[in-house]
Structures are given as C-alpha cells and as structure tokens.
RODO-2510 file (C-alpha; in nm, 4 decimals, decimal comma):
residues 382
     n   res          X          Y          Z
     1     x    12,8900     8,9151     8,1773
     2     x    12,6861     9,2431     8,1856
     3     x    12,4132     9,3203     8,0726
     4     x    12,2393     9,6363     8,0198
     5     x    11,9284     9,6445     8,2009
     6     x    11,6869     9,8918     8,0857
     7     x    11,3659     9,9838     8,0370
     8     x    11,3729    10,2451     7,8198
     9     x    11,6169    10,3776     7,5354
    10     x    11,7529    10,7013     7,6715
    11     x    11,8676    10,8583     7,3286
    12     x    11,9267    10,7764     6,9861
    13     x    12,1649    11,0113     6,7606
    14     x    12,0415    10,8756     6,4163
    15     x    11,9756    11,0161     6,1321
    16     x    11,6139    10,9115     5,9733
    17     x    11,5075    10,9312     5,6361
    18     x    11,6920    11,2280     5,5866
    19     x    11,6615    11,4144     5,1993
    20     x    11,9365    11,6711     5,1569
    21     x    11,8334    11,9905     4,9396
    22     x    11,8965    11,9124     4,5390
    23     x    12,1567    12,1580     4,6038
    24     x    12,3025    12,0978     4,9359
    25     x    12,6343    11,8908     5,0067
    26     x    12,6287    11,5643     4,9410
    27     x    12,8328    11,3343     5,2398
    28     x    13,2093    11,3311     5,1682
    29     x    13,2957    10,9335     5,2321
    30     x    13,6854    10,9974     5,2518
    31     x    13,6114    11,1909     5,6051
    32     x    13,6183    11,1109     5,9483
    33     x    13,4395    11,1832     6,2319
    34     x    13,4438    11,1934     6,6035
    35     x    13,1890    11,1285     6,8930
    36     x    13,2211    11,3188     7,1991
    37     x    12,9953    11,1719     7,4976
    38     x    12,9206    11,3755     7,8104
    39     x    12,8726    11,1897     8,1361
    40     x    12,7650    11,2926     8,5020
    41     x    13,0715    11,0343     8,6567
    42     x    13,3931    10,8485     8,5250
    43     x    13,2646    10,5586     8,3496
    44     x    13,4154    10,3241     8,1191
    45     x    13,2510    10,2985     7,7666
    46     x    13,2943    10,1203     7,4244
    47     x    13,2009    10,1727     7,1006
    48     x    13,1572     9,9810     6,7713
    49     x    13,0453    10,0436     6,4348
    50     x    12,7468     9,8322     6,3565
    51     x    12,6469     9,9342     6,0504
    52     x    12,7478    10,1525     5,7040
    53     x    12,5777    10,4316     5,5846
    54     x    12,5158    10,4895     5,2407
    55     x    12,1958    10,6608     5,0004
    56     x    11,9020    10,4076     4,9747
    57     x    11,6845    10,4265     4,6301
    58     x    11,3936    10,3698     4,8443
    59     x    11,4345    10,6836     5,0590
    60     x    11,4354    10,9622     4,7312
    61     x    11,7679    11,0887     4,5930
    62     x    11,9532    11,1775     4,8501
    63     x    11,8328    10,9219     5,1488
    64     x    12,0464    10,8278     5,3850
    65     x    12,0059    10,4696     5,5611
    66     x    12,2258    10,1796     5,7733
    67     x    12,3620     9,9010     5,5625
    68     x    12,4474     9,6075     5,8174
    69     x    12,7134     9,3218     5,7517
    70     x    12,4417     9,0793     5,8681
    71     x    12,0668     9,0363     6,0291
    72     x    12,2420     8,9562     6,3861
    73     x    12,1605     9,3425     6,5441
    74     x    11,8474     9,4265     6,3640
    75     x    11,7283     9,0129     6,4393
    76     x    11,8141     9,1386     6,7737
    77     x    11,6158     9,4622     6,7763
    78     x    11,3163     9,2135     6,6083
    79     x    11,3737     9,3055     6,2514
    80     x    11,3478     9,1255     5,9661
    81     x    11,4815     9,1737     5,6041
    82     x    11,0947     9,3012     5,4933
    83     x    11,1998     9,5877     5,6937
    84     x    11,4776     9,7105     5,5299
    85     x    11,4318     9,9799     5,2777
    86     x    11,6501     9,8952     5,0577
    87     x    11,9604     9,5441     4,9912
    88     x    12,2732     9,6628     4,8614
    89     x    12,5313     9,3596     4,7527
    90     x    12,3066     9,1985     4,9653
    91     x    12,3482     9,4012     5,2805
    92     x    11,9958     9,5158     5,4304
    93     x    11,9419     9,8667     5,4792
    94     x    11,7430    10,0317     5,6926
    95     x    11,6164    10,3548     5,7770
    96     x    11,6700    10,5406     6,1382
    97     x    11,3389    10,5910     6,2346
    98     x    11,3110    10,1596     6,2373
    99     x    11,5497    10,0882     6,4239
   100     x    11,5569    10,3455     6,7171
   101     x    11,1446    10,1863     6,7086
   102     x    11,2616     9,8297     6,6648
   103     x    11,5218     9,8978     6,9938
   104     x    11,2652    10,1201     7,1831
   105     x    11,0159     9,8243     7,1767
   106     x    11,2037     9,5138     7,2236
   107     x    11,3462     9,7217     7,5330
   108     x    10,9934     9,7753     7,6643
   109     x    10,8986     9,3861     7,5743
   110     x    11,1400     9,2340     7,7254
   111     x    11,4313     9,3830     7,8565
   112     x    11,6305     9,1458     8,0400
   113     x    11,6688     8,8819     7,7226
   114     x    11,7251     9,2146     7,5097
   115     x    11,9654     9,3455     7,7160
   116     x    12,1654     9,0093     7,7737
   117     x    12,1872     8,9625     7,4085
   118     x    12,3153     9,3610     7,3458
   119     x    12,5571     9,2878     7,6216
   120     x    12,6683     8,9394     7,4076
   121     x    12,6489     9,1238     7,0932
   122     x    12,9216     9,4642     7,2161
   123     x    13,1949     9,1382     7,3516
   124     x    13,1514     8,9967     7,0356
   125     x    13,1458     9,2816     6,7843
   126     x    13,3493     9,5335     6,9529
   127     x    13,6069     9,6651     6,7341
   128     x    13,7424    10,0121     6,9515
   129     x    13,8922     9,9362     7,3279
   130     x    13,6837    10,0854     7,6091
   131     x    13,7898    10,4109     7,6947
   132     x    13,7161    10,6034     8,0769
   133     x    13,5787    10,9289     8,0630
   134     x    13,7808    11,1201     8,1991
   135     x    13,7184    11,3485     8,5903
   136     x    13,5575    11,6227     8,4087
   137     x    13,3013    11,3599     8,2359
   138     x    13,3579    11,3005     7,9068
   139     x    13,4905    11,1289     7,6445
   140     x    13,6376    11,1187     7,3059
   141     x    13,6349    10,8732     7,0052
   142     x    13,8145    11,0560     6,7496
   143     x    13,9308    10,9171     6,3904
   144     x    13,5838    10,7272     6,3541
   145     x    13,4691    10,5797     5,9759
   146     x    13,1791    10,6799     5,8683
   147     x    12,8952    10,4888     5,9926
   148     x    12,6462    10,3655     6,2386
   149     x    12,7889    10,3317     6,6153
   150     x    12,6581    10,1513     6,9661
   151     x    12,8344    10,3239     7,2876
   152     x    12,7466    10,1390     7,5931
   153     x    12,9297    10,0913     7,9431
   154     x    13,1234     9,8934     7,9366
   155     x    13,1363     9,7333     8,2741
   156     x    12,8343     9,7187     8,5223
   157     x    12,7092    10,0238     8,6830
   158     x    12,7040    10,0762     9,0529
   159     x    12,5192    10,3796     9,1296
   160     x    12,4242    10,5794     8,7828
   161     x    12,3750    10,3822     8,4382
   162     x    12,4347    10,5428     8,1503
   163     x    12,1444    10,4193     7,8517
   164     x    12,3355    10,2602     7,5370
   165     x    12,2771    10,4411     7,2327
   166     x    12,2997    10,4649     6,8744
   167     x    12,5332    10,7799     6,6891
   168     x    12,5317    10,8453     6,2905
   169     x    12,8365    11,0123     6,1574
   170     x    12,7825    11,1882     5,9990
   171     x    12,4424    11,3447     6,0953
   172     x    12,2311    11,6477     5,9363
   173     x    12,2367    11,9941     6,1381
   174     x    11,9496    12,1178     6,2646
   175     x    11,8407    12,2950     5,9578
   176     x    11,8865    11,9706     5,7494
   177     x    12,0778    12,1441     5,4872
   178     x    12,4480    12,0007     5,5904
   179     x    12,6121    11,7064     5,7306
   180     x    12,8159    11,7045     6,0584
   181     x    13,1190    11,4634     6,1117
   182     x    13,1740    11,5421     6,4786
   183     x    12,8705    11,4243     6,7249
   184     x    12,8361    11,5716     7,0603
   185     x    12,6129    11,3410     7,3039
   186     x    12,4498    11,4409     7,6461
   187     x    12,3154    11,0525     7,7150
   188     x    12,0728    11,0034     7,9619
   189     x    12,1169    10,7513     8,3016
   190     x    11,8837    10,6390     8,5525
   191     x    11,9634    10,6296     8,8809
   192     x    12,0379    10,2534     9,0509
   193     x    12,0409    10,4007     9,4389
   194     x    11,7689    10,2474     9,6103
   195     x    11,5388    10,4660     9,8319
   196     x    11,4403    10,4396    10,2159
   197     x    11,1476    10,6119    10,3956
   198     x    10,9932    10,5908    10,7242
   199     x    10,6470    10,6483    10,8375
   200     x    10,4417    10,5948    11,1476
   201     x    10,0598    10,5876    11,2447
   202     x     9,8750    10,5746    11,5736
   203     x     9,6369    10,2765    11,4980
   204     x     9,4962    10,2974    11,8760
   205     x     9,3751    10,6800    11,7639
   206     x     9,3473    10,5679    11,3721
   207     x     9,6205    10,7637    11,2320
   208     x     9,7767    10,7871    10,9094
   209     x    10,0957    10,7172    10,7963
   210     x    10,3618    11,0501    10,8130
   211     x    10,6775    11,1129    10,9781
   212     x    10,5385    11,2146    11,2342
   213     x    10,2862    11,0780    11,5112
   214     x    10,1009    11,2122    11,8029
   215     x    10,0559    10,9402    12,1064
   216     x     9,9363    10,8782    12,4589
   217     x    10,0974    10,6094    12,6535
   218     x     9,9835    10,2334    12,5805
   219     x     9,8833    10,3622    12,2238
   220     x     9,9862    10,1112    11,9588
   221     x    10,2036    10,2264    11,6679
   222     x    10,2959    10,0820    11,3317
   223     x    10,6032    10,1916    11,1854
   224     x    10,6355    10,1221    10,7963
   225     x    10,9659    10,1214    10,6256
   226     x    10,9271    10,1690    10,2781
   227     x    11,2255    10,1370     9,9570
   228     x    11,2019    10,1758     9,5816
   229     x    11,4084     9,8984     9,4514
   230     x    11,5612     9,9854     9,0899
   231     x    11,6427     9,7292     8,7917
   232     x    11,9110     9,6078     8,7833
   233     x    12,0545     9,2830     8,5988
   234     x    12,0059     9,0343     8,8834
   235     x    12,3076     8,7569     8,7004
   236     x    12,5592     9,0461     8,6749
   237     x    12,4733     9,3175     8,9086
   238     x    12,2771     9,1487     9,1457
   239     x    12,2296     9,2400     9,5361
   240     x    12,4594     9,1084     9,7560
   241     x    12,3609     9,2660    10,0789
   242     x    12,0282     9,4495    10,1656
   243     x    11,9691     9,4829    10,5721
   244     x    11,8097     9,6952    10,7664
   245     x    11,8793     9,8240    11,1220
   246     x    11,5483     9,9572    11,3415
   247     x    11,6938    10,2007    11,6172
   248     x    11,4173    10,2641    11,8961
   249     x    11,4636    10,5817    12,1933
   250     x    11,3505    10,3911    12,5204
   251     x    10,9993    10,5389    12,5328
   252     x    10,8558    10,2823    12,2255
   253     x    10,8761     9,9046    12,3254
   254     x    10,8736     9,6506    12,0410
   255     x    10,5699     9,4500    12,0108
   256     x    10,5475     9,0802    11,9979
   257     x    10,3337     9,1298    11,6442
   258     x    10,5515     8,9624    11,3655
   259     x    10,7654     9,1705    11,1327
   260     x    10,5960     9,1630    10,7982
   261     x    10,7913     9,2366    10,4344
   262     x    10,6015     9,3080    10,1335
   263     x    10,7685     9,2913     9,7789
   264     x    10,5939     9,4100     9,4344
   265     x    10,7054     9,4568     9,0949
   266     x    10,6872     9,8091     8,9247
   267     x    10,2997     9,7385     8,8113
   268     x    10,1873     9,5574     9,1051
   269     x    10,1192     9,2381     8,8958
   270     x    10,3395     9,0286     9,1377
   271     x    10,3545     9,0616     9,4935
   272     x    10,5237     8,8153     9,7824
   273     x    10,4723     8,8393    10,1774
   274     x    10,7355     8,7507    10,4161
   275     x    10,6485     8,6728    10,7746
   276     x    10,9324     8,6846    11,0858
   277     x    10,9771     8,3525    11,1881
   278     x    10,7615     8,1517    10,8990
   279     x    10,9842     8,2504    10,5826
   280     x    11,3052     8,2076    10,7296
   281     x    11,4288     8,0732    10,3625
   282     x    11,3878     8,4457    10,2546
   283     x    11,4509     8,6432    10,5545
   284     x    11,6041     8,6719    10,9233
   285     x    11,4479     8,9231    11,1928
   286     x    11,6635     8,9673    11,5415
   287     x    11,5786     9,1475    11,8101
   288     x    11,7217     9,3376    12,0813
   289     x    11,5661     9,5724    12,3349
   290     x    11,6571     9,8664    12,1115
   291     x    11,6843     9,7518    11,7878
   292     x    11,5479     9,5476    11,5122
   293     x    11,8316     9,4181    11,2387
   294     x    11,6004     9,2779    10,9504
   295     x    11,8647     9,0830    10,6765
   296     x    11,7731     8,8384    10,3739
   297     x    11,9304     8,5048    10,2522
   298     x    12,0677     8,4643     9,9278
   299     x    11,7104     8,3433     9,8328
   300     x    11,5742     8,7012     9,9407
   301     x    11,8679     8,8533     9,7802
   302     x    11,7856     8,6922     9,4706
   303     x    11,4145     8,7692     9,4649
   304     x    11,4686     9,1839     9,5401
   305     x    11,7371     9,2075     9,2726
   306     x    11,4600     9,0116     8,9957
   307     x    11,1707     9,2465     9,1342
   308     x    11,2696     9,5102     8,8753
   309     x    11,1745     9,8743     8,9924
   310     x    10,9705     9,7625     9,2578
   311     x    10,8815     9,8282     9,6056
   312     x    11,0332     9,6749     9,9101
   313     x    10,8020     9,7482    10,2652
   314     x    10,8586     9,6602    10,6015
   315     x    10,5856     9,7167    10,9041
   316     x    10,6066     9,6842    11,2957
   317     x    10,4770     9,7784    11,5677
   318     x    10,5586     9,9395    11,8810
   319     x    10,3797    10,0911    12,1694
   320     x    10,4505    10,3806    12,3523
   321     x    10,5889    10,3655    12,7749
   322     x    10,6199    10,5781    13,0504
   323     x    10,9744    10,6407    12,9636
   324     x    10,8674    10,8602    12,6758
   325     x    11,0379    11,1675    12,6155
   326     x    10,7222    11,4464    12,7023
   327     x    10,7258    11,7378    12,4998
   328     x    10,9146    11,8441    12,1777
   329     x    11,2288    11,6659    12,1573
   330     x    11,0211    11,3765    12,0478
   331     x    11,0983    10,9917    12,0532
   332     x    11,2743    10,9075    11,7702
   333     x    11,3058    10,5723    11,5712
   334     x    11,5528    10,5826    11,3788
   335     x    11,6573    10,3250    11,0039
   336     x    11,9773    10,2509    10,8020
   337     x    12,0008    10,0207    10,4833
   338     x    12,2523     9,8744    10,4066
   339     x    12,3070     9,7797    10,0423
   340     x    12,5496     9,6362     9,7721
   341     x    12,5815     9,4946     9,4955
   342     x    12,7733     9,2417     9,3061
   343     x    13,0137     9,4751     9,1082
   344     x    13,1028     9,6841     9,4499
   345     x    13,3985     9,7548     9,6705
   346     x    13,2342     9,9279     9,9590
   347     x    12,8477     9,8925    10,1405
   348     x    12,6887    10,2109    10,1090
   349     x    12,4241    10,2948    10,3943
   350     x    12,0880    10,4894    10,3636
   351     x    11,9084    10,6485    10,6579
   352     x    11,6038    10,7605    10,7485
   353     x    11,3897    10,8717    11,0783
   354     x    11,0401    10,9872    11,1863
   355     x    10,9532    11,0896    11,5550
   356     x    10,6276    11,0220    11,7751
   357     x    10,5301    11,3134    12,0157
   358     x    10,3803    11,3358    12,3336
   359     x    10,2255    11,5791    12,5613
   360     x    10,1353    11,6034    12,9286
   361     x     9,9803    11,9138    13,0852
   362     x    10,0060    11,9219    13,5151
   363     x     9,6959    12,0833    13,6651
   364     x     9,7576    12,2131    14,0239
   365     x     9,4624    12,3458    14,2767
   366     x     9,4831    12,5323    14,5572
   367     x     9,2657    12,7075    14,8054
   368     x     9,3003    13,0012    15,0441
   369     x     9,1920    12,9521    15,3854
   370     x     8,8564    13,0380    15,4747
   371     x     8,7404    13,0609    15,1207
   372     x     8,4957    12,7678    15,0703
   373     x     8,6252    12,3997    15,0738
   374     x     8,8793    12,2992    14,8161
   375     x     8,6473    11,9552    14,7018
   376     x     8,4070    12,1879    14,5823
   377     x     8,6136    12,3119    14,3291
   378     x     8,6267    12,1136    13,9714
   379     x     8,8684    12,1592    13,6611
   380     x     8,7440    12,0500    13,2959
   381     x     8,9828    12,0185    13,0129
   382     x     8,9022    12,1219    12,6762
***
C-alpha cells in the first residue's frame, strides 16, 4: 500500500469563504469542469471527488463551502462537526480555509499515520481510474461534476513526489467576480534523491573539513562522507540497498581506526552511532588495500528509511605515504552510493570526490672551486 509521505501540503486549489458581488454570476450546477495538472515527469495520478459544493447560510449570501457524504476525510484531517459552517440534510459543510488548515497541520503532526490513512482513504473512495501524464507532463480530467477533488499519485514515487492536493470546480478568478469550471494546477514535489558529499581534514596540522586538504607525509587524515536522507514511507517505499564504495590513489593508507556511522533525524532529536566491527546487526565494513565497501543489513536498511529527512555520516581515516602523488595532480579518494528503493527496477549510483595535495621543494648547493668551503654555506626556508 502507499502512502504519501509528506511533510508539508504543497498546494491547495480551494476556494475559501468566497462572497460573489450581489450582481455577479451565480455558479451554474448543470456544468462541468475539468482539471488540468502539470508535472515535471510521467507519473500516474488519481482523482476523486470528496466533497459537494454548495452556498452555506453561515458564509453571507453567496458563500461557497464543501458538503461531505460523511466525517471520514475531515475526521481524518482532525475535524469535527463543530467545525463545519453550516449541515445541510445532514451533510457537514465546511469552509476552504479549514480544511487546507486542518490538512496542513495534521501533515506537520504526524505525517506518517496521516499519510497512511490518505493513502487508505484514495483505494477506498476513488471513483475516476488513474490516469499517466503523459511525456510532455501533464494531465487531463475532463467531464468532472462539480465539486471538491483529491489528486494524488497514485503509485509510489521513486525519484520526485508530487504533494496531493485539493481542486474546487469551480473556483473564483482572480478578481473574485466570476467562477471558473476548468482548473489549471502547477503542484509542487520534493525531491526523494538522496545526497552524497565528501570532505577531508588534516587532524595532524588541525584542519577543517573541505574538499580539499594540504598534507605532509605521516600526517593523519579524516575523511567524512556525508548524505541527506529524504522521507520516504519506510512500509511502502522503503530502502532496499544503501552502500557505499571508498576508492583510495596509493599515496593514502587506511588506518586501523574503526569506521564510524552517524544517523540523525531532521531536528537532531534522535541520533544512533554505528561502530565497524561492534554493530554488525546494523552494518558491514570490508576492506581492501584500495577500497572501503561500507553496506547495511536489513536492520540498517530499516532504520535510514524511518530517519525521515535526516542525515547519514560516515568518517575514516587515512594517512598519507611516500607513494603520494607530489604536486598538483593531487591524491584523490574517490565515493559512490549506491541506492534503491522498494518500488525500483534499477540501482542508481551517486558519486563524489575530494583530493589531498602535497608539495616537495629540492634544494641543491654547489660551490666553485677556490671560493670558500661549501660547509660554510647554510640555506633557510621561509
């Protein structure tokens, strides 16, 4: 089952408490409308009426609010009938404003129970098929009632996930003064691609972290691997793979120091430590004389995908040989993630690098003969 994970409502198309003119149109019930929806990739969508419009007493002449069948979506968005504005044949009715609240706050509360009960609610409401937007990314639902309307995805996201949101047809124009039957909708989406960074600091010279170091040989390095982690519903869309492989040039030697992994929630409330070769329910670590390959159990798994746009960091450390590279090319250390999740074909791979520099300078001294003795001569660099 999917479930919409989110933490924030990305749009809401309703119309609130709206008063129409004394001598402006009043809404024509025998049309229909359509919703056109606008989205950045092919994605599969659905969407169900939820509620009927009509003109609440409570809301002036001409108000226009949502009459629902029952108290299942607005119970579900925390409502109650005292928050209605008006019952009609015993229908509740409520105005715009409330509910795109109601949703925006429940989402912030708690969002994975909200989101598991929208998901329940679109199987067991739905009343149009799911429709694909099309290559050039959009989609039309055309010969819709007049009403109140939910479009969500309709299958879990991979990369990009499109917010649910609420549409009114019809809706007021921007100068209030008419209604509009056809809805255009640029939704937004967050982005569910998680991140990878590398950074490195000479703790023998007490360096900071960049992608880039300075070092001498037998200076100690710490290399710090660091990855935003997005939400994501963990039973649906959960992690299935999330590895990492360390690439070294031969001039930086692995120490024996134990690989540490550090993962936090969004506000840094809750935090677990992983240790190489102690938490070995959560994590593997294997090394090689060139790489690192860095891999979690199903356990681990489990606990990044719950961590909910959180922070996943990885440090090391390394030391740096005579068979550094001198100069500018560098010695390079080099990262890939892997990463998938449960509703993917195909891994997709994430890379990132940062270099540690050296420099030698060769003195040389000579002395013509007969022109004092060469051990009297000295050389002090600057």
């Amino acid at each position: 089952m999917f479930s919409f994970f989110l933490a924030i409502l990305a749009l809401t198309v309703l119309t609130s408490a709206v008063v129409v003119s004394a001598n402006g149109p009043l809404v024509d019930y025998d049309r229909k409308g359509s919703i056109t929806v606008y989205t950045e990739c092919e994605v599969p969508l659905v969407c169900i009426k939820v509620a009927d419009i009509g003109m609440a007493t409570n809301l002036g002449a001409k108000g226009l609010a949502y009459g629902f069948e029952n108290m299942e979506l607005p119970n579900l968005l925390g409502l109650s009938v005292g928050d209605a504005v008006d019952v009609k044949g015993g229908h509740p009715c409520f105005d715009g404003s409330v509910l795109n609240s109601a949703l925006i706050e429940r989402m912030a509360s708690n969002p994975v129970e909200t989101c598991e009960a929208i998901s329940q609610f679109t199987e067991k409401n739905g009343q149009t098929a799911g429709i694909s937007s099309n290559e050039s990314g959009f989609v039309v639902f055309s010969d819709m009632e007049l009403g109140l309307y939910l479009v969500a995805e309709l299958t879990a996201p991979t990369e990009r996930m499109m917010l649910p949101f609420f549409v009114s047809i019809p809706t007021t124009s921007n100068t209030g003064d008419s209604w509009l039957y056809d809805a255009e909708v640029s939704p937004k989406s967050r982005d569910l691609v998680p991140t990878l960074e590398k950074k490195v600091a000479n703790i023998t010279k007490g360096g900071h972290d960049s992608h880039i170091a300075f070092a001498g040989i037998g200076d100690t390095l710490r290399f710090t691997i660091v990855s935003s982690v997005p939400s994501i519903d963990p039973e649906a869309n959960g992690f299935t793979q999330f590895s990492y492989a360390d690439m070294k040039d031969d001039g930086l030697d692995y120490l024996d120091t134990k690989v540490s992994v550090r993962l936090s929630d969004s506000d840094k409330t809750t935090e677990s430590v992983w240790t190489e070769g102690q938490d070995t329910d959560m994590m593997t670590v294997h090394r090689t004389d060139t790489q690192l390959l860095i891999s979690f159990t199903p356990a681990g798994l489990e606990a990044i995908s719950r961590c909910g746009d959180g922070t996943l960091s990885i440090e090391y450390e390394c030391s740096l040989n005579r068979d550094a590279s001198i100069g500018k090319e560098g010695n390079d250390n080099e990262v890939a993630l892997t990463w998938a999740r449960g509703t993917m074909t195909n891994a997709r791979t994430l890379n990132s690098c940062c270099h540690v520099y050296s420099y030698a300078i060769e003195l040389s001294k000579s002395s013509e003969p007969d022109r004092g003795y060469f051990s009297h001569v000295s050389f002090f660099l600057k």
